[in-house]
N, C-alpha and C positions, 0 to 999 in steps of 0.2 A: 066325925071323930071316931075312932076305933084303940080300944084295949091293948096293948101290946105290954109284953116280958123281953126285960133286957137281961142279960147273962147273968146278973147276978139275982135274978129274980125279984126285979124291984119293976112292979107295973107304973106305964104312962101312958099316958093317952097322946094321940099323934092327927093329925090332920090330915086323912089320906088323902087330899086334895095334893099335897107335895112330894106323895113318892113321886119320882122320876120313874126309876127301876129297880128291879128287885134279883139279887141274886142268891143261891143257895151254895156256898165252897167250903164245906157244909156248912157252917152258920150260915141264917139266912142276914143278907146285908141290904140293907135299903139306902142309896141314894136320893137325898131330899133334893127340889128344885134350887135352893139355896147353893148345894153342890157338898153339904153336910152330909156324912156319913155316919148310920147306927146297925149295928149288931144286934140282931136280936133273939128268941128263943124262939117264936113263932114262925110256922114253915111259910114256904110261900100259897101252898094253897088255904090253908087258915089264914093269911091276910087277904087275900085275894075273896073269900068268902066274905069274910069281917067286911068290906069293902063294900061289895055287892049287895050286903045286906044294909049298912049305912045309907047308901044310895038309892036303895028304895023305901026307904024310911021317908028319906028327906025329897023322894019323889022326882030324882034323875033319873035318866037312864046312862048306863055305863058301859063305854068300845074299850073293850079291852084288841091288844095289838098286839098280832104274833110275829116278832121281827126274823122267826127263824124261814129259812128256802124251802119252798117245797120241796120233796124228794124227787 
């Protein structure tokens, strides 16, 4: 579970088990597995940390997956 700020500044806790994906246009937007969509104030590399750091808490390891082309 990780901390998050949504736009209007009201914190919730989220289950980072269910981002799908994450975009930043500029707000950053998370895609849940459910196919639910949240806006929120936090970049993507402050979740992506928040995450990694949950993860080793709870003693997983974590693949993060770069879907862009090599150059």
């Amino acid at each position: 579970m990780i901390a998050l700020r949504r736009l209007n500044n009201d914190e919730f806790v989220l289950n980072s088990d269910l981002i799908e994906t994450m975009e930043s246009t500029p707000d950053t937007v998370l895609t849940l597995t459910t196919g639910k969509k949240i806006i929120v104030r936090n970049g993507v590399e402050d979740i992506v940390r928040k995450t990694i750091k949950y993860k080793q808490l709870c003693g997983q390891a974590l693949q993060v997956v770069n879907k862009q082309p090599d150059p």
